[in-house]
BAFI-3210 file (N, C-alpha, C; in Angstrom, 3 decimals, decimal comma, padded with zeros to 6 digits):
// residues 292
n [1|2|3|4|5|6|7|8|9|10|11|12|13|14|15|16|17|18|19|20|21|22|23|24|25|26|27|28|29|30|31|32|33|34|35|36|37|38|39|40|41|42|43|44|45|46|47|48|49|50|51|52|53|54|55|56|57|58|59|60|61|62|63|64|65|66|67|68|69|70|71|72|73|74|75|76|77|78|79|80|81|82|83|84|85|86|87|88|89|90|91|92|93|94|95|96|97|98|99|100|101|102|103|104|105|106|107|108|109|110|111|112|113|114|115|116|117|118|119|120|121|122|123|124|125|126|127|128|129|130|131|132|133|134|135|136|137|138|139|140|141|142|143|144|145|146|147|148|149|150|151|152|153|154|155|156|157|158|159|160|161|162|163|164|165|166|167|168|169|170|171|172|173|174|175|176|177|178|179|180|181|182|183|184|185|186|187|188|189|190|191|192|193|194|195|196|197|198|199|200|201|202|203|204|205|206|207|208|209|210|211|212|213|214|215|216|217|218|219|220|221|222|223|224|225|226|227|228|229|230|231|232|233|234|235|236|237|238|239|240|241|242|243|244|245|246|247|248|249|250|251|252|253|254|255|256|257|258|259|260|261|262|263|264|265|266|267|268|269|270|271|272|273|274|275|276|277|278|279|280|281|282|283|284|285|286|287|288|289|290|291|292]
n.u [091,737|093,678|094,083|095,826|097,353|097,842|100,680|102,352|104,161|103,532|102,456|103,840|105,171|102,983|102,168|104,330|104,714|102,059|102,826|105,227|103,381|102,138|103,844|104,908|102,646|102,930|105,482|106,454|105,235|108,143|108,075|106,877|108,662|111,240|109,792|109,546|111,972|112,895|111,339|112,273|115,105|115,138|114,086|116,000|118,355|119,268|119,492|121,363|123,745|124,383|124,748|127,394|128,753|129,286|131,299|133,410|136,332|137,261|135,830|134,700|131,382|130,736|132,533|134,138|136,663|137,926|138,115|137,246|136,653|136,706|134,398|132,452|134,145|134,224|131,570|131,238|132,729|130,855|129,761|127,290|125,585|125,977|124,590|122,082|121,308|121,031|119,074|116,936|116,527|115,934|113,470|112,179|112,626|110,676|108,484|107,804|107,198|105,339|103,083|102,667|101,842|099,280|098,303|097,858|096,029|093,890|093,117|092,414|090,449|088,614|087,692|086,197|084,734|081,595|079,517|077,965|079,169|081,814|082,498|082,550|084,988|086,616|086,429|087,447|089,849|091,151|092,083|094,027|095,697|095,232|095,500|097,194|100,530|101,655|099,366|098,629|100,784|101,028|098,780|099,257|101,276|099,522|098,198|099,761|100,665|098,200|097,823|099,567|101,859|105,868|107,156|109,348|111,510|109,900|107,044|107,304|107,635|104,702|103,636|104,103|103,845|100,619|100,463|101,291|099,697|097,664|098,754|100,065|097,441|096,189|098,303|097,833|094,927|093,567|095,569|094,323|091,660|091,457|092,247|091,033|088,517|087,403|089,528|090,461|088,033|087,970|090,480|089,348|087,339|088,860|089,576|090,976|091,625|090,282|092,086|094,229|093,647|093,735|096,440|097,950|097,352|096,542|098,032|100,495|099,944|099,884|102,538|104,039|103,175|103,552|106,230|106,718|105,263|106,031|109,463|108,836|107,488|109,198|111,437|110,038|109,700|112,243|113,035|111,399|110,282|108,709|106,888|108,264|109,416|107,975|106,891|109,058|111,004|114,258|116,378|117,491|117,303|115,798|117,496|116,287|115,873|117,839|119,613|118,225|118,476|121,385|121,903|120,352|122,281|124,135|124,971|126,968|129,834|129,436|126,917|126,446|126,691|125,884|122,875|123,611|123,689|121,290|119,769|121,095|120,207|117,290|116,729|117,409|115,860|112,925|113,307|113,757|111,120|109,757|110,072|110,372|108,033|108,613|110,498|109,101|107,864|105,538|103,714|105,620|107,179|105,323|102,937|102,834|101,768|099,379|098,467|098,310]
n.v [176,634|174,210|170,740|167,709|165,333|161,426|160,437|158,079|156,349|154,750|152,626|150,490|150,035|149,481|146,336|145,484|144,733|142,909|140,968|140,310|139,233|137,007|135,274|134,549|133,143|131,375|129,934|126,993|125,073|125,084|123,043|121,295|120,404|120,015|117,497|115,970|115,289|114,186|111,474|110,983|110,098|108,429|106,240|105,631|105,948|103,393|102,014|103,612|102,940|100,181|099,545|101,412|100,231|097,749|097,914|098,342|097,865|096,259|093,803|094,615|095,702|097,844|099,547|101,590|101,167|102,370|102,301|099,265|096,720|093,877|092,487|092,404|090,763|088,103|087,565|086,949|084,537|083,102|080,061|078,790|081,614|082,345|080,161|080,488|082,857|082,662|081,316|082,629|084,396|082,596|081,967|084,573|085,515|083,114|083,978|086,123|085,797|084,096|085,894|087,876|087,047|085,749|088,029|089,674|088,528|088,297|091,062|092,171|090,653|091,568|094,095|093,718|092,420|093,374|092,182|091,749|089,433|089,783|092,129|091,054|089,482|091,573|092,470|090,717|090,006|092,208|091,422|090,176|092,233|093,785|092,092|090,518|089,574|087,894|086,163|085,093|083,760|081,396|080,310|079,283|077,423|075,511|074,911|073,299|071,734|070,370|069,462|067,584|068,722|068,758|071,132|073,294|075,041|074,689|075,070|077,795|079,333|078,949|080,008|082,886|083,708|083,497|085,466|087,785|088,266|089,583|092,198|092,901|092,888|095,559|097,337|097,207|097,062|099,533|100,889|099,219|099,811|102,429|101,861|102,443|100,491|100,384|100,555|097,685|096,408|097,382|096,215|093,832|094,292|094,636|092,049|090,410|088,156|087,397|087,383|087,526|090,451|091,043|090,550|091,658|094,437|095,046|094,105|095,370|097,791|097,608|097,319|098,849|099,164|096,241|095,776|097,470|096,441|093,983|094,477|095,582|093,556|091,509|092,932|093,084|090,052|089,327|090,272|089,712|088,452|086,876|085,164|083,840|082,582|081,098|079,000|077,540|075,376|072,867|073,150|074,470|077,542|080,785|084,188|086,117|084,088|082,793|084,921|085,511|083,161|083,208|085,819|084,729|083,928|085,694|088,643|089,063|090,702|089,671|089,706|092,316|093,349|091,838|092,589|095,492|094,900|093,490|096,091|097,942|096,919|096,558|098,994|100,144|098,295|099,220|101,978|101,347|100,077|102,275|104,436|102,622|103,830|106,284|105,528|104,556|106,759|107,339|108,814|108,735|108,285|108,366|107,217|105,392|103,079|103,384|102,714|104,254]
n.w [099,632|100,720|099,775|101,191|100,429|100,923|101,705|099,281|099,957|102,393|101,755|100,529|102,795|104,448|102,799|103,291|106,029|106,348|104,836|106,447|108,455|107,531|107,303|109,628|110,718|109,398|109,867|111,671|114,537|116,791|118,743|117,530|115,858|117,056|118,413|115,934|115,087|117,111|116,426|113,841|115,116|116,954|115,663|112,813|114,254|115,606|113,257|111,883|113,833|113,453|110,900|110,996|113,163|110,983|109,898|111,548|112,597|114,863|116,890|118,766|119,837|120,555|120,723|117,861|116,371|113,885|110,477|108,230|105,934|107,033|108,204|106,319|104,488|105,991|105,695|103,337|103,038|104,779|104,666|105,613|105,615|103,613|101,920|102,799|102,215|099,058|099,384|100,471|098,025|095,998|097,505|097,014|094,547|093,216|094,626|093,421|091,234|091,010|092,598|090,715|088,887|089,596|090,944|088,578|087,153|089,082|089,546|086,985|087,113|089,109|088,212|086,107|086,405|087,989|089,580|092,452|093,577|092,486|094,194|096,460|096,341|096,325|098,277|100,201|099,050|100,716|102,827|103,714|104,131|106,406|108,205|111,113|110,734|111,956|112,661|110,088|109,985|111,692|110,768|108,309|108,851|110,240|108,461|106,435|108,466|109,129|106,502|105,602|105,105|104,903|106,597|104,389|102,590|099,889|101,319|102,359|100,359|098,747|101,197|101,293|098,530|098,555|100,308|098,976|097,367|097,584|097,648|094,939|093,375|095,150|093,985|091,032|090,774|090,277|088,168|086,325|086,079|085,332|082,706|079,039|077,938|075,651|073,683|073,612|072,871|070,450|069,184|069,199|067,187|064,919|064,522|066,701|068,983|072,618|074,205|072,614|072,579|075,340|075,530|073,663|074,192|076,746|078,712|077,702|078,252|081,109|081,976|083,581|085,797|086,517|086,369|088,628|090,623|091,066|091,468|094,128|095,407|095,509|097,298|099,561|100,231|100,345|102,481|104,401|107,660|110,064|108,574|107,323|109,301|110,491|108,557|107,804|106,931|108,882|107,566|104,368|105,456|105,345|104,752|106,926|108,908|109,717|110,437|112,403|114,339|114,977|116,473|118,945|120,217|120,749|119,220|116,410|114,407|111,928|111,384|111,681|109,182|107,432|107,884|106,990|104,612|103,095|103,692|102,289|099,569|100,113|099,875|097,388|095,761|096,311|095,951|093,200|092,545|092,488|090,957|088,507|086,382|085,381|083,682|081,572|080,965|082,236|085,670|088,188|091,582|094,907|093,880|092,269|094,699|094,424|092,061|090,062]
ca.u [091,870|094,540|094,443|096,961|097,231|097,992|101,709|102,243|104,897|102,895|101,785|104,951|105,311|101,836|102,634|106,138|103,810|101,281|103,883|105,630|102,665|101,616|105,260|105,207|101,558|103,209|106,282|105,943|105,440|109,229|107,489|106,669|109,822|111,663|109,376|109,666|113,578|113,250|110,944|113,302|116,405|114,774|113,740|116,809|119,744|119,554|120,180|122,917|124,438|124,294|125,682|128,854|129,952|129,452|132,453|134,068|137,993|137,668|135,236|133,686|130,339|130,735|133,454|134,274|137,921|138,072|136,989|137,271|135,935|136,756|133,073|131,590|134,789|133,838|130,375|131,383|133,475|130,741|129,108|125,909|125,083|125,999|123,442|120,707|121,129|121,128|117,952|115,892|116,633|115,313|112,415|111,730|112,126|109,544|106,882|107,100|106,668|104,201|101,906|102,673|100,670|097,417|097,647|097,048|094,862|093,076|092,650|091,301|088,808|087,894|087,792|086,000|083,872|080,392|078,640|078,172|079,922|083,211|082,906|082,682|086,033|087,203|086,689|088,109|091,431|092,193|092,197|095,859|096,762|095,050|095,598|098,636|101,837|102,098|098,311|098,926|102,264|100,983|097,271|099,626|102,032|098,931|097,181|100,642|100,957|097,013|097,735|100,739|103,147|106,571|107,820|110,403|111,595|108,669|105,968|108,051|107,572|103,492|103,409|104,936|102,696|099,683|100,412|102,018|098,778|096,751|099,650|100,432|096,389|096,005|098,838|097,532|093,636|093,231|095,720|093,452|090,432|092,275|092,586|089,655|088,130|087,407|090,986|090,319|086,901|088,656|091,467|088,715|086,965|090,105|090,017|091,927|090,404|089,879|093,714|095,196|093,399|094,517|098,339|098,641|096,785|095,733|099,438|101,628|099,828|099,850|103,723|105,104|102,718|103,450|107,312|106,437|105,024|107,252|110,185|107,916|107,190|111,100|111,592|109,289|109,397|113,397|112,940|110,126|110,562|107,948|105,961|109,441|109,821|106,592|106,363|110,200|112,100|115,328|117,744|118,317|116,717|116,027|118,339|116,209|115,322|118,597|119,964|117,357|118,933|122,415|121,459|120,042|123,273|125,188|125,146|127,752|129,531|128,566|125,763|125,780|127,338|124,306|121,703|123,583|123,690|120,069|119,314|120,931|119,608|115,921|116,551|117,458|114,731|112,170|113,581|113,714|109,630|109,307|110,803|110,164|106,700|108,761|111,298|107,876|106,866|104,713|103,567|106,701|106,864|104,623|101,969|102,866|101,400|098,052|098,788|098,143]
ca.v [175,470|173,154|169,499|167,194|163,863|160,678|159,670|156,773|155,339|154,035|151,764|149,389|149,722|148,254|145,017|144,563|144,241|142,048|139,730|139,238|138,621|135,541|134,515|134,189|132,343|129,948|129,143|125,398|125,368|124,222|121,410|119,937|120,311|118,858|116,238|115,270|115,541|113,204|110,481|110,196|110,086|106,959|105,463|105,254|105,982|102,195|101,614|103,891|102,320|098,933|100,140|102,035|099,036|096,750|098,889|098,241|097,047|094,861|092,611|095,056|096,214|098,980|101,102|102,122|101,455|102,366|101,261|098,065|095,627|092,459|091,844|091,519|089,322|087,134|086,925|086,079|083,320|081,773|079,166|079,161|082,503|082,751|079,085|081,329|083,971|082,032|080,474|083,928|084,934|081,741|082,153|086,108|085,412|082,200|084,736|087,550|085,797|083,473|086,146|088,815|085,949|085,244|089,282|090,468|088,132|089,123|092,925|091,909|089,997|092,053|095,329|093,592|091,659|094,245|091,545|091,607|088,468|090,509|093,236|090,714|088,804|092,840|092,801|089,509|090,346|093,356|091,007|089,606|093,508|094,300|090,843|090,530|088,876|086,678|085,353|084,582|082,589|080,667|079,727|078,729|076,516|074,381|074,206|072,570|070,623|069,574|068,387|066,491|068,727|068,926|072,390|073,712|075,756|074,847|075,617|078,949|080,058|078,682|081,237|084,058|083,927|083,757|086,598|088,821|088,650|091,158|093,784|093,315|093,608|096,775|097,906|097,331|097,434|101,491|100,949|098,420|100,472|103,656|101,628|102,681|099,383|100,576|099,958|095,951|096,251|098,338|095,477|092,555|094,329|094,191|090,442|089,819|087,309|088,361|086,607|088,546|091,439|091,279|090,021|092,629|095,766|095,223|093,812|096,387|099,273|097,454|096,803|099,440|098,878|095,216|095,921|098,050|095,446|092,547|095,077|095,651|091,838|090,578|093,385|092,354|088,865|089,277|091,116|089,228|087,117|086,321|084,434|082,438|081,329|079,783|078,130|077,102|073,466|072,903|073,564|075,420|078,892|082,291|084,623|086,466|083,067|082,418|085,487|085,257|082,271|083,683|086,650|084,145|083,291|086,967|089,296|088,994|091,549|089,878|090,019|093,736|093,692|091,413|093,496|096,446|094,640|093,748|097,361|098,695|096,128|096,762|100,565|100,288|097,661|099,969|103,106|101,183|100,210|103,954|105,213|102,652|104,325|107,121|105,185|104,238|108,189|107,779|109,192|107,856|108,434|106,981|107,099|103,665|101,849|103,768|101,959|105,497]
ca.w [100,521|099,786|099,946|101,685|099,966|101,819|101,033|098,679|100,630|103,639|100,832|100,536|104,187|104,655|102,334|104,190|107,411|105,703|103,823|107,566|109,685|106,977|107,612|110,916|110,288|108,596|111,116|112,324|115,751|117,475|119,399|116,798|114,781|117,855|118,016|114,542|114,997|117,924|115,968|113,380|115,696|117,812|114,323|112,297|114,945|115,775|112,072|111,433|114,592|112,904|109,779|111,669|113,420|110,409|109,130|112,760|112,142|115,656|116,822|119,535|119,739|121,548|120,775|116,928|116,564|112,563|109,380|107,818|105,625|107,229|108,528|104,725|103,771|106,920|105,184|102,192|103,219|105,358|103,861|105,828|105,704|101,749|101,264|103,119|101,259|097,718|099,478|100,012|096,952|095,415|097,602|096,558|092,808|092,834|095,164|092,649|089,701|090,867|092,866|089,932|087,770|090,113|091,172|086,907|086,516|089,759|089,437|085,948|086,849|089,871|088,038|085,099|087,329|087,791|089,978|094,238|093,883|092,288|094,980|097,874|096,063|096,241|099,955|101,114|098,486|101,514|103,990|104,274|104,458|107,569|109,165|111,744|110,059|112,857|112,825|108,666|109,958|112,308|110,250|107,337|109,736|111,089|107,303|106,460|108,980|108,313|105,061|105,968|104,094|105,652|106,516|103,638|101,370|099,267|101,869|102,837|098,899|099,082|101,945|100,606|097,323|099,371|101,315|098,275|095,702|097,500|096,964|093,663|092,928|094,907|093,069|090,054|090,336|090,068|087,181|085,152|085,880|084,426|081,234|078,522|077,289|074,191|072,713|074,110|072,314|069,270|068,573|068,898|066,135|063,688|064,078|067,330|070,259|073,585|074,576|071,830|072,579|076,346|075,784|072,779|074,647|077,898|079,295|077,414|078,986|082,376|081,846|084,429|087,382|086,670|086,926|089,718|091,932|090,664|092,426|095,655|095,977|095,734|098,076|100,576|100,342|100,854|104,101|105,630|108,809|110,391|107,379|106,889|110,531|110,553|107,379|106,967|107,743|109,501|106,709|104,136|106,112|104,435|105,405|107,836|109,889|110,154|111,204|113,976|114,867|114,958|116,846|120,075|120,864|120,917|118,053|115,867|113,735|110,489|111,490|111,238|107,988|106,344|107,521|106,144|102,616|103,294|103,889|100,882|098,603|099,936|100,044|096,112|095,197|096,488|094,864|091,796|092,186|092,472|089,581|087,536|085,694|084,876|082,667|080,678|080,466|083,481|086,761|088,912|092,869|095,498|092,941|092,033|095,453|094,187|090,528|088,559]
c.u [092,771|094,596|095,613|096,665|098,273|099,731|101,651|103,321|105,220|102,492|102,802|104,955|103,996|101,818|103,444|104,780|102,745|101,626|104,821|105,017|102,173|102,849|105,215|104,044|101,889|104,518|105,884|106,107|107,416|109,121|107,208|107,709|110,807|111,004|109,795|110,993|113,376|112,750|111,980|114,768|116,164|114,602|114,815|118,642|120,133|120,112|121,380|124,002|124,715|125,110|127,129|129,313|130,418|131,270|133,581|136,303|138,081|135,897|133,885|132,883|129,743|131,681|134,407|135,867|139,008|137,665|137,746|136,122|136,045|135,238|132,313|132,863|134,683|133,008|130,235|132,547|132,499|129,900|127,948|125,536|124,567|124,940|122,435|120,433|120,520|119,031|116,479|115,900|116,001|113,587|111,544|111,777|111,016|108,254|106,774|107,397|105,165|102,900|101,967|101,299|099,038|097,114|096,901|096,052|093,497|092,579|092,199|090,405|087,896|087,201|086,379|084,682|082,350|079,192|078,753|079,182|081,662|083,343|082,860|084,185|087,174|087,778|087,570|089,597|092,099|092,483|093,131|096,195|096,614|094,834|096,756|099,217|101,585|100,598|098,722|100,212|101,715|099,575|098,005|101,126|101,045|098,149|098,321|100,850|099,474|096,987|098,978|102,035|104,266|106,981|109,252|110,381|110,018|107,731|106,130|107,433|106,091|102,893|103,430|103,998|101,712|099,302|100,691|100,532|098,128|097,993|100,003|098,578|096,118|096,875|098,188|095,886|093,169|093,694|094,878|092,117|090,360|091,892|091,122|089,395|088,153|088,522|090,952|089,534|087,519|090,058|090,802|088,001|087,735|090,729|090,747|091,310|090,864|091,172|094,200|094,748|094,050|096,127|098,953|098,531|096,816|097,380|100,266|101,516|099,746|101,782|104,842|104,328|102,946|105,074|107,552|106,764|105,956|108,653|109,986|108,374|108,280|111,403|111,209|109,643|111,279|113,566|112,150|110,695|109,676|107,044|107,298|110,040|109,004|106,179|108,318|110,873|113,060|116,626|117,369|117,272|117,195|116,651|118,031|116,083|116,910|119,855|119,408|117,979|120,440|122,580|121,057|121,033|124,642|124,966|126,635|128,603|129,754|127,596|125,264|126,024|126,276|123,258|121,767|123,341|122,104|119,300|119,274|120,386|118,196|115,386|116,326|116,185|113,450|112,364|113,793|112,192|109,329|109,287|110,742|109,089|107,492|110,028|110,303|106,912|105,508|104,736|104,701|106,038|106,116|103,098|101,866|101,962|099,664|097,955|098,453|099,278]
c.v [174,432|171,596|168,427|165,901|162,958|160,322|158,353|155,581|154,787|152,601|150,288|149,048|148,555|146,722|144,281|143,953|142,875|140,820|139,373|138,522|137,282|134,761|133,837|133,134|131,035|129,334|128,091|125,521|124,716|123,273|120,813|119,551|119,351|117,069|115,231|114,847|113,875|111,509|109,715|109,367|108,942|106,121|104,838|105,549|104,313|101,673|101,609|103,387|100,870|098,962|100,486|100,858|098,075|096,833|098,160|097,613|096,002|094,521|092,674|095,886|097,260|100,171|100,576|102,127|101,551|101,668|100,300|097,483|094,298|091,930|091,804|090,605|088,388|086,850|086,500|085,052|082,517|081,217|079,317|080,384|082,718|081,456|079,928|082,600|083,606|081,669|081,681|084,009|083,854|081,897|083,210|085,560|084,121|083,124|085,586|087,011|084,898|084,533|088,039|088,279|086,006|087,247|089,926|089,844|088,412|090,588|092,687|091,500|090,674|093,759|095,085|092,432|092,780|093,492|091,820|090,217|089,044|091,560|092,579|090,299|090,091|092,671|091,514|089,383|091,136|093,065|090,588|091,141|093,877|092,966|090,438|089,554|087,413|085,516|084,270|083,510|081,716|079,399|078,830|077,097|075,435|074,235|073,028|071,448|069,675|068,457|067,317|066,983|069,168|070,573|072,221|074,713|076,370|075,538|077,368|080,330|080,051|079,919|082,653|084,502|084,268|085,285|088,027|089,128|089,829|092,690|094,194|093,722|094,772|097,712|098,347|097,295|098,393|101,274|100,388|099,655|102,114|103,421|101,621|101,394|099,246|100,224|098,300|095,856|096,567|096,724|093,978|092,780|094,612|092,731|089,914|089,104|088,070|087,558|087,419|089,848|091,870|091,379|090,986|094,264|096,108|095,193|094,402|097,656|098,822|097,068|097,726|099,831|097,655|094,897|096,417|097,218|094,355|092,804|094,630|094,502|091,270|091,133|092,794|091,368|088,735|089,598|090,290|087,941|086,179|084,972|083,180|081,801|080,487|078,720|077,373|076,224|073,876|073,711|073,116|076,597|079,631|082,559|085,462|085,640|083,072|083,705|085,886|084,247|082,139|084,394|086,053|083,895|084,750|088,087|089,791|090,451|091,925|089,876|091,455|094,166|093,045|092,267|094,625|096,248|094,615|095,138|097,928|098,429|096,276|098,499|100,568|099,330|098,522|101,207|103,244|100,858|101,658|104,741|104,681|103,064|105,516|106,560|104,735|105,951|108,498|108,345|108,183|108,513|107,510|106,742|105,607|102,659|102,426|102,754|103,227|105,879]
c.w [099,871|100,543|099,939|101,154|100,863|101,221|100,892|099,222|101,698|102,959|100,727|102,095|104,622|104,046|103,069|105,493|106,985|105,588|105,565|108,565|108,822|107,167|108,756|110,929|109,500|109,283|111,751|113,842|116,487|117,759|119,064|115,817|115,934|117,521|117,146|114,428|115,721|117,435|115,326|113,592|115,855|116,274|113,584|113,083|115,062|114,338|111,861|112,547|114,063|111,473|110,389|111,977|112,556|109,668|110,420|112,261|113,420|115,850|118,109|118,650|120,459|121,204|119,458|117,233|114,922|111,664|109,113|107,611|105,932|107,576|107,299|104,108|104,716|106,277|104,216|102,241|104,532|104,710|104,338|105,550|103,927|101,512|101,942|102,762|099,814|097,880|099,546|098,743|095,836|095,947|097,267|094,822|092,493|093,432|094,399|091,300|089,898|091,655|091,731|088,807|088,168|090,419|089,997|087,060|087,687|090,020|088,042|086,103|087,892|089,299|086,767|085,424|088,000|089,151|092,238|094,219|093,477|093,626|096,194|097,680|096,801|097,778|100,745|100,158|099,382|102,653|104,506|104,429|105,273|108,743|109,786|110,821|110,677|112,807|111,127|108,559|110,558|111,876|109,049|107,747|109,945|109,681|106,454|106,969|108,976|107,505|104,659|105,457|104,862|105,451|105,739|103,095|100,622|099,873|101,879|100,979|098,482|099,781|101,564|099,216|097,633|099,333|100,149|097,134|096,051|096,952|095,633|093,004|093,259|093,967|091,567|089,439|089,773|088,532|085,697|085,292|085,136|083,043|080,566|077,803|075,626|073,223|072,779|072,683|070,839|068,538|068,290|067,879|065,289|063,702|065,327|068,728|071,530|074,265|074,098|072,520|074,418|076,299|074,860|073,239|075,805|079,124|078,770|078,569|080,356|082,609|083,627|085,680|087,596|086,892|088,079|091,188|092,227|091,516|093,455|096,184|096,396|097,084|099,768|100,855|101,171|102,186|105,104|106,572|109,362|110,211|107,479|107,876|110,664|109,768|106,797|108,296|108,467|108,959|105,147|104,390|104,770|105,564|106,423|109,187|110,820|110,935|112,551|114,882|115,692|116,637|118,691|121,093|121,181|119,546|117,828|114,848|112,335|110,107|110,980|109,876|106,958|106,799|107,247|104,768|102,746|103,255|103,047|100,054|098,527|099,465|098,222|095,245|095,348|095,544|093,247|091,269|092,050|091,698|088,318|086,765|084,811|083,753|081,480|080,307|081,524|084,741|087,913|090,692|094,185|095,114|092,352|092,721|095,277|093,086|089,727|088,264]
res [x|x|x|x|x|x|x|x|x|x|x|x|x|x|x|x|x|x|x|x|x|x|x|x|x|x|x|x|x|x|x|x|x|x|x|x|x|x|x|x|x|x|x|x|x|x|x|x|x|x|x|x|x|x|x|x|x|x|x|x|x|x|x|x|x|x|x|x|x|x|x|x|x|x|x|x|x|x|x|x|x|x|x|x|x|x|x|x|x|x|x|x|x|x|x|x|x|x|x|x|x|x|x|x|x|x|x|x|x|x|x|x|x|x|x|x|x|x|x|x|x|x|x|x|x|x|x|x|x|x|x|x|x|x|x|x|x|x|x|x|x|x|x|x|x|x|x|x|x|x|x|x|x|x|x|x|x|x|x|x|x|x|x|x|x|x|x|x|x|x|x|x|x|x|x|x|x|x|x|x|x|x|x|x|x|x|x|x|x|x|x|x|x|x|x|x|x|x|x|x|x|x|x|x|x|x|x|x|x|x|x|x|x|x|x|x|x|x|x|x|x|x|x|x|x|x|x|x|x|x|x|x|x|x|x|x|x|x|x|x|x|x|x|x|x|x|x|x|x|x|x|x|x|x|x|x|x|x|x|x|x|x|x|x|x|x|x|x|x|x|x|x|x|x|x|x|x|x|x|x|x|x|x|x|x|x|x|x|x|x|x|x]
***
């Protein structure tokens, strides 16, 4: 009696079959790849339309008649636009140093804080992040005008701090709570006070979630409108107020040429919070707005 053995090279065949039906199992449906196509289209087509013309060589807004830079040497020859520019930028570097200051020292004390009274502070710190823009403009407009202080600059930079501490603490809460005490505890028993022992230990190793946010914050604060129509005087406007203002009367097309600089400038401030952890040997990415 002789026995017929199974051939061994049904055996590959069966894998191939295997290895294409998990293929196909893993194909994204179309409808949702459209979809996704179409989100992004509606999302950033209006951009890159804003961008293209800023380039424009004439003066329509409609029909692309070659490149040129005359619409950023218009903007840098107008005087208003360039003093409301100067004037964000004054207002973004006073909000991210002053809510970089109250945010450390708030994710320290909340992290380091053990009591119901720290974990209620916890809960009413997340409250500017899930509170409309517009309610936070308009509550900080009538506490202003309350206390008699005239809408400016100043108030505009008041605002802006406010509104910026919770971000730089979530940023950097997770990160403090990461950090092992013991090295704090470890440098106060070689003689060093609980100042030293923070400003020599505690603020090195918080150095590149605290550059992080400091990014973020400028970022933000540069971009934001809302906060700086409500809380800002006649003259000298940030530069989003005043391109609001611009904008009422026709849109312009240096107009489109500042909110391309705007664009790039936030695109690269961001991509520079992102990355910076990893110029420190750390976890870079969007691991940052966690703080690990």
């Amino acid at each position: 009696m002789t026995l017929v053995s199974t051939p061994t090279a049904t055996a590959p065949a069966r894998e191939s079959a295997r290895t294409a039906k998990r293929r196909r199992g893993r194909r994204r449906p179309r409808v949702l790849i459209a979809i996704t196509t179409l989100f992004f289209a509606l999302l950033y087509l209006p951009i890159a339309v804003v961008a293209l013309f800023s380039f424009n060589s004439q003066k329509s807004l409609t029909v692309f008649d070659g490149f040129s830079l005359r619409w950023y040497r218009a903007f840098a020859h107008d005087d208003v636009l360039i003093a409301s520019l100067g004037t964000s930028l004054r207002i973004s570097l006073v909000a991210m140093a002053g809510s970089v200051l109250l945010g450390v020292a708030l994710a320290l004390g909340l992290v380091r804080c053990r009591t119901r009274l720290g974990s209620l502070a916890g809960l009413i710190m997340l409250v500017p992040l899930i509170t409309p823009e517009i309610v936070t403009g308009v509550a900080s407009m009538l506490l202003f005008k309350g206390l008699g202080i005239p809408l400016s600059t100043f108030t505009v930079m008041l605002a802006e701090i406010t509104f910026s501490i919770s971000y730089v603490t979530v940023v950097l809460r997770s990160r403090v709570a990461a950090l092992n005490p013991e090295v704090e505890e470890a440098a106060m028993d070689l003689g060093a006070t609980r100042w030293q022992a923070v400003r020599l230990v505690t603020l090195p190793a918080l150095l590149p979630a605290v550059l992080a946010s400091a990014v973020l914050i400028f970022a933000l604060v540069f971009d934001d409108f809302v906060l700086a129509y409500f809380t800002t005087g006649v003259d000298p406007q940030p530069l989003s107020v005043r391109i609001y203002s611009a904008i009422r009367f026709g849109v312009q097309p240096t107009i489109n040429a500042v909110g391309t600089l705007m664009l790039a400038g936030s695109i690269a401030l961001i991509a520079l919070a992102l990355f910076i952890p990893r110029l420190f040997g750390r976890r870079g990415g969007l691991d940052i707005l966690s703080g690990e």
